[in-house]
Structures are given as structure tokens and as C-alpha cells.
N, C-alpha and C positions, 0 to 999 in steps of 0.2 A: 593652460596652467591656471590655477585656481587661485583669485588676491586674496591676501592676508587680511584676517581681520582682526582689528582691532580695537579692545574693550575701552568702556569707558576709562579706565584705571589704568589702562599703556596711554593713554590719548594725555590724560593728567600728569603722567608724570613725564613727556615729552612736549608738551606744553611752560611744564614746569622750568625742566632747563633749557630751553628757547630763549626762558624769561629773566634767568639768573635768579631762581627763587627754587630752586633745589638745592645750591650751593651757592654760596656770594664770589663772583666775582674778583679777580685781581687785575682791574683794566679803569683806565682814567675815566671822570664823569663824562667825557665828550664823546667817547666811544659807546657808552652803555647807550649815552642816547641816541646814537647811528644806527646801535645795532636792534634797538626796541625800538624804530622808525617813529620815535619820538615819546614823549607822557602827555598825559590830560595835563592840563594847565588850568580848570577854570578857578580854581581857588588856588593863589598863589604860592603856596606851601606845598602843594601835593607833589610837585616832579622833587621836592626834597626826602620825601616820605619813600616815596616810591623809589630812590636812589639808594635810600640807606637802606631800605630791606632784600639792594639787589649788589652791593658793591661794600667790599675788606674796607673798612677802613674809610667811608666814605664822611667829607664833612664839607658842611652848610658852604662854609668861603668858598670850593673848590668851584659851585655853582652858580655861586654870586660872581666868580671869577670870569669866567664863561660868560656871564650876561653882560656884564662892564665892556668886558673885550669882545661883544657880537660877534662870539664865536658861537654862539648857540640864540636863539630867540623865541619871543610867544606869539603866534601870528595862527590865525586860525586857518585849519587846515581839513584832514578825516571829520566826516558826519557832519563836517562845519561847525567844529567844536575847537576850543581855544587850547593848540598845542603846545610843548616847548618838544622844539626840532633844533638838529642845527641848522647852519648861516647856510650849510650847502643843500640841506634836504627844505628847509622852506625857500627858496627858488625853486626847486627841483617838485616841489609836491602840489604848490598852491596853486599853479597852471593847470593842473590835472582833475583839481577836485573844482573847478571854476563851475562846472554842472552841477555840482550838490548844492551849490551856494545858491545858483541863479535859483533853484526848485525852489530852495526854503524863501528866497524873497520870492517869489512869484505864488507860495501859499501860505506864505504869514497874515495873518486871522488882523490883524490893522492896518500894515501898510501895502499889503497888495491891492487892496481896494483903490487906495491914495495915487499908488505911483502906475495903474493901469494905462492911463492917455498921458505921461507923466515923460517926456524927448529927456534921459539921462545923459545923452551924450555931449550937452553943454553941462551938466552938472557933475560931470567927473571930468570934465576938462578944465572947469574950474576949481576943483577940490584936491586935485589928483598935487597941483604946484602949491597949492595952499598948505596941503599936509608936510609935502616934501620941504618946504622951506625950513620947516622946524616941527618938532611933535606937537602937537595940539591935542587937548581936552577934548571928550565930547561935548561937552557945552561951548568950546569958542568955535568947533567945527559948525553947530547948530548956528550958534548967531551969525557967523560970516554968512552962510548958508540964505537964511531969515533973510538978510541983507542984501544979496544978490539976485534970490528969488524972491520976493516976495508974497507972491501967490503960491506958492507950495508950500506945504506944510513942511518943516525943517527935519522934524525926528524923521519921517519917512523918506527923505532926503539922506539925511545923516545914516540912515540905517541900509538903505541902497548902495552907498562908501563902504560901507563897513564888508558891505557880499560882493561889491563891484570892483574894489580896489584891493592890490596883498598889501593890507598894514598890518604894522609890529608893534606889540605894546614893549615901550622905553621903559627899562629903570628910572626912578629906582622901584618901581611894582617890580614885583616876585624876586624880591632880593631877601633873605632872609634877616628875617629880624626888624623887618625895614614897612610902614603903613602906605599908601600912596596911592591917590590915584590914577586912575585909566589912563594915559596919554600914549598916543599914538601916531607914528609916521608910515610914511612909505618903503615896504622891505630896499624898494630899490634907493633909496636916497641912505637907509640905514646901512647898510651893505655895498655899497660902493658897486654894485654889480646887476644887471639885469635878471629878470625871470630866465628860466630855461625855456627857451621858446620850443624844441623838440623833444620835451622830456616822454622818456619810455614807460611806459603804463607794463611792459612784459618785466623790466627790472624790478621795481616798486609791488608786484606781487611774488617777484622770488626771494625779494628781501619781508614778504610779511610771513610767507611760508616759513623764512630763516627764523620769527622771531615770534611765532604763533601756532604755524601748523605742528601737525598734520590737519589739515583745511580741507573743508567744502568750498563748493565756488558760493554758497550761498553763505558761507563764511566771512571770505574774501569782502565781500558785497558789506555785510552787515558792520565790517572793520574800517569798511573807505568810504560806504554811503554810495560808491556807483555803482553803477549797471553793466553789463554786459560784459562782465567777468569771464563768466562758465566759457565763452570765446576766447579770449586769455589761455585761462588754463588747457583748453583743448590745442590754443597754437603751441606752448609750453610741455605740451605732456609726455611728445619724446626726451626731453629731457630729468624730466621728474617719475619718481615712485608714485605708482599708487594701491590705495588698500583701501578696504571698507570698512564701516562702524557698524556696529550690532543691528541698525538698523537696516542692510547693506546700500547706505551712501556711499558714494565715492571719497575718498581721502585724496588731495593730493598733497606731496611731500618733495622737500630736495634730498637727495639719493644719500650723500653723505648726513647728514642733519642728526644729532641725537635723536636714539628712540631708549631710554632706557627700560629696563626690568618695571614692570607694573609694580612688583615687591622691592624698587627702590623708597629707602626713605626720603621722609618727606616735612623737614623743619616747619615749625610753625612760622607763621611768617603776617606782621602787620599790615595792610596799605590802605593806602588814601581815601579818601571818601569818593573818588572815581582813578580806576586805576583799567588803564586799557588790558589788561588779563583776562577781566569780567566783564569787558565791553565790545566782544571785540570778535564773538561768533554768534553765530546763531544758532545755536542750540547749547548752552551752558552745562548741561547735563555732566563734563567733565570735569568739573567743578563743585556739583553740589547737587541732591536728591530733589525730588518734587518739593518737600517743604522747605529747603533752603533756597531755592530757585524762586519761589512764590513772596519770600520774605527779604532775600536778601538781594534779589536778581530781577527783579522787575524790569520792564519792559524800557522805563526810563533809564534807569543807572542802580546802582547799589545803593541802600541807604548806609548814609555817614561812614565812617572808618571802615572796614572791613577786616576777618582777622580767620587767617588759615589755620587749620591743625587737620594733619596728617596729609596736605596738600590740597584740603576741602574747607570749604565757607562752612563756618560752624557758629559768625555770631559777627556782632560788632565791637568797635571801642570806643570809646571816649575821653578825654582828661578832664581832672576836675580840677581846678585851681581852687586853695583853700585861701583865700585873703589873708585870714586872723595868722595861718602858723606858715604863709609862704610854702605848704607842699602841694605835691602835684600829686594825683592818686589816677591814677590808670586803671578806668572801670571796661572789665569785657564780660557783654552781654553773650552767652552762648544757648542756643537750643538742645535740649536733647544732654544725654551725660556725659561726660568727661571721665576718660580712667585716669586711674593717678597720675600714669607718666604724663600722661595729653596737658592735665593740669600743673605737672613741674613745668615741663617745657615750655608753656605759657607761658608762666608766672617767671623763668628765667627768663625767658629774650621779653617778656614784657617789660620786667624792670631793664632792659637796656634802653627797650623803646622809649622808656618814659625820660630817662636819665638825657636822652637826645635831644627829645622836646622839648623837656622843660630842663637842661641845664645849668640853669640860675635859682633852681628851687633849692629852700633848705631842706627838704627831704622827699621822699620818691615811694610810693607802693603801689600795688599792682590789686585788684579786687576782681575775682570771676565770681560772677553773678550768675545764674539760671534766667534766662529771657522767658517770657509770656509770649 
């Protein structure tokens, strides 16, 4: 029997609602984030960004609520990049990805040198009860450090902790509204509760196929930073759909899982200046042409805001806060033309967008530009 295949444009818009960005959601913050196996965290506002463009009704306390009550946290996890998951999936994830972590310290460009002949295991057996006592600063982790070792350089010490050990960055960081910095404890002293010492690598990709695919295993791969996936999904594959992409790649999919109509619409829709949607395959091509992929989609991450119309990267955004008249103006950069409706429908969910962000402004506008 011959697999289905499937175009960039069914790929998009089954992508799309995986992600609750074909239609927003009516399901609590705690949930969205279970079921997107987490957001980018590394600038503290973005899992807010990326909640309100995927959830009814969604507001800033509901996720500061969540943070207070460690019911959710930001603890780096995928690619080894600083997520907010929940309380159950950072135990459940950060055991898993402990190999991506060890690579990036074992080929960081200053401290791999440092910590080569460099015995850790007295230096997280002293750090590991030091964090856990209370959250600490990176600067009081460096000087205990300094102080205990002497002879080792502290940052590369400190920075060994950080890929050696599952810490959580403490409120009040990523609390909205709220400045602060870095501190950080042990997931396990914050959470009352251990790592998952057996945690399943076969669930964790049928929960990204739930919230991403239809996947390549070299998708999979490019989402979580490991390896030896495509083994995964071959153990997996009586269970799951598979289809191919124009290229004929293999697809894999869960059997129930949205696929809608390619000619579903497709709301315009803001996110974060990294938003795992755009992070989170390897080959982006369902998302955006050669020159939105070259501009918007770089090898590193997205630059700044990002900003969908018709379910495609068409530009970015930014706010401008004016001092003198207290407003907020909502500039989005787009390549290429816009038909009128593309530019209403912007210009309407933009002024929502803006009115979110900046809800203390005395007045709110929206400007699309033409990008260079």
C-alpha cells in the first residue's frame, strides 16, 4: 500500500493545531504547558507571549500563579536551553536530556579546556547541599566555590553546576511585571520530590509527535538535542501513522492526532522572540519559503518577536514605548506584500497584542512596515 503524502501546507496546518495556534484553546495554563512539553524560557516574558497567543482568555497572574505555587518551573532542559515545564515534566525530562548537557560542557569554547583534568565529583558534592540549602545567586555560588577550591577557576566550576546539577530558576524571575535576578536551587529541594530515576525516552516522543509532528526522527533529534532517536521511533512505529513529505521523508505521527485540510484557516498569530514552533524541526520549510527561513529562521533561533499570517513567518515585531505621550505602538516588520485582508487581520489581533503588553499605556497602535 502506498504512504500518504504530505505537503508542506497539511504539514502547517497540523503543526499548527498540535500547537493551539490554529484556534486558542479553552484549557488551564498548566495544561497548555503539559501539552507543548513545555516553552522557551530564556527571556523571562516569552512562556507569557507564547500562552496568550495559544489560550481563551489567558492572563499574566494565572502564570505567575503556577510559578509561586511550583507548580510549573524554569529549569533547563531540550537543546539545553532554559525551559518552563511543569513540577512533573522537569523531573521527568532533565534526567534524559543529562547527555546534551554533558556535550555542550565538554565543547564549550572556555570552560572545556578549564575543567578537562578538573575531579567534579567533589565539586558537586559540595555545591549540590549548598544550592539546596536555599537559592543562591550566580555570584554567591562562584565565591563559595572560589573559597572551597581555590585552585579552580570558579566561573568554570559554576558553569559545570549549572550542566551537572537539575537547578530551577526561583521567583520572583519570570514573574510578570516583576525585574530579578538569576537565583537558583536544586529542582529536587524545590519540589519536594526526586528526579525520575526511570524515565521513558518512548513516552517523551509520543508526547512531542502529540505537540509537533507529523515528525522526522531527524526532527525529533533537532527538538530534544539527542541522538538515537530514528531507534525510538522504529521501536514506536507499530503503533504510529506514517506518511511522507514532498521530499519522500518519512513522517511519523500518532494515529488519532489532528491532520487538518491544508485549506484550513489560518489566524494570524504573534510569538516570542524564541518560540519552540520555529525551533523545533529540522527542516522549517512548513513554516516559511527560502527567504523567510534565511531571515527569519536561522540556524540559531528566530530573530526577535516573530509574527504569522496565513500560518507562515512573514516578518517580525516589536513595541515602542513612547516616554513623552505614555503609548505603546506595535511595529511589524513584514517581507514581501500583504493583501488587505492579511493586513486587517494583523492590525486587529495586533492591537489585542499590544493592549496585553502594554496594558498600562495611555494609548495602543499597531504600524506594518515593509522590511528590507
Amino acid at each position: 500500500m502506498r504512504t500518504e503524502t504530505l505537503s508542506r501546507q497539511a504539514l502547517n496546518r497540523a503543526t499548527l493545531a498540535r500547537q493551539l495556534l490554529l484556534e486558542r484553546a479553552a484549557m488551564p495554563a498548566v495544561d497548555a504547558v503539559h501539552h507543548l512539553v513545555g516553552l522557551q524560557a530564556q527571556l523571562p516574558l516569552n512562556p507569557y507571549v507564547g500562552l496568550w497567543s495559544r489560550l481563551h482568555r489567558f492572563e499574566p497572574e494565572e502564570l505567575a500563579r503556577l510559578l509561586v505555587g511550583r507548580r510549573v518551573v524554569r529549569i533547563v532542559v531540550m537543546r539545553a536551553t532554559l525551559h518552563l515545564v511543569t513540577a512533573e515534566d522537569s523531573l521527568l525530562l532533565r534526567p534524559l536530556v543529562q547527555t546534551v548537557l554533558d556535550k555542550e560542557l565538554a565543547r564549550h569554547r572556555d570552560y572545556a579546556p578549564i575543567l578537562r583534568d578538573v575531579d567534579l565529583e567533589p565539586v558537586l558534592a559540595f555545591a549540590r547541599p549548598f544550592l539546596a540549602e536555599q537559592p543562591r545567586t550566580g555570584a554567591e555560588l562562584r565565591a563559595a566555590l572560589k573559597e572551597r577550591f581555590p585552585a579552580h577557576d570558579p566561573g568554570a566550576l559554576a558553569a559545570a553546576c549549572r550542566n551537572l546539577l537539575a537547578l530551577v530558576q526561583v521567583p520572583p524571575r519570570g514573574l510578570w511585571g516583576r525585574s530579578a535576578q538569576v537565583v537558583s536551587t536544586t529542582a529536587e529541594s524545590w519540589l519536594g520530590r526526586p528526579l525520575v530515576a526511570d524515565a521513558s525516552i518512548d513516552d517523551v516522543v509520543l508526547r512531542y509527535l502529540g505537540a509537533f509532528g507529523p515528525a522526522t526522527a531527524a526532527d525529533a533529534a533537532t527538538w530534544s538535542g539527542l541522538t538515537g532517536l530514528r531507534e525510538v521511533l522504529d521501536r514506536l512505529r507499530p503503533q504510529l501513522r506514517t506518511f511522507r513529505d514532498e521530499h519522500g521523508r518519512v513522517l511519523f505521527d500518532l494515529s488519532d492526532a489532528p491532520r487538518p485540510g491544508p485549506d484550513t484557516p489560518a489566524p494570524p498569530r504573534f510569538l516570542p522572540e524564541f518560540d519552540n514552533l520555529l525551533l523545533s524541526h529540522a527542516d522549517r520549510s512548513r513554516f516559511a519559503g527560502a527567504e523567510g527561513r534565511r531571515r527569519f529562521l536561522g540556524a540559531a533561533r528566530p530573530t526577535v518577536g516573530t509574527v504569522l499570517s496565513d500560518g507562515r513567518v512573514c516578518g517580525t515585531w516589536v513595541i515602542d514605548d513612547d516616554r513623552a505621550t505614555a503609548e505603546a505602538t506595535l511595529r511589524v516588520a513584514h517581507v514581501g506584500a500583504l493583501s488587505p485582508q492579511a493586513r486587517q487581520e494583523l492590525t486587529v489581533e495586533g492591537l489585542h497584542f499590544v493592549r496585553f503588553m502594554r496594558a498600562e499605556a495611555a494609548g495602543h497602535d499597531v504600524r506594518l512596515v515593509r522590511g528590507t
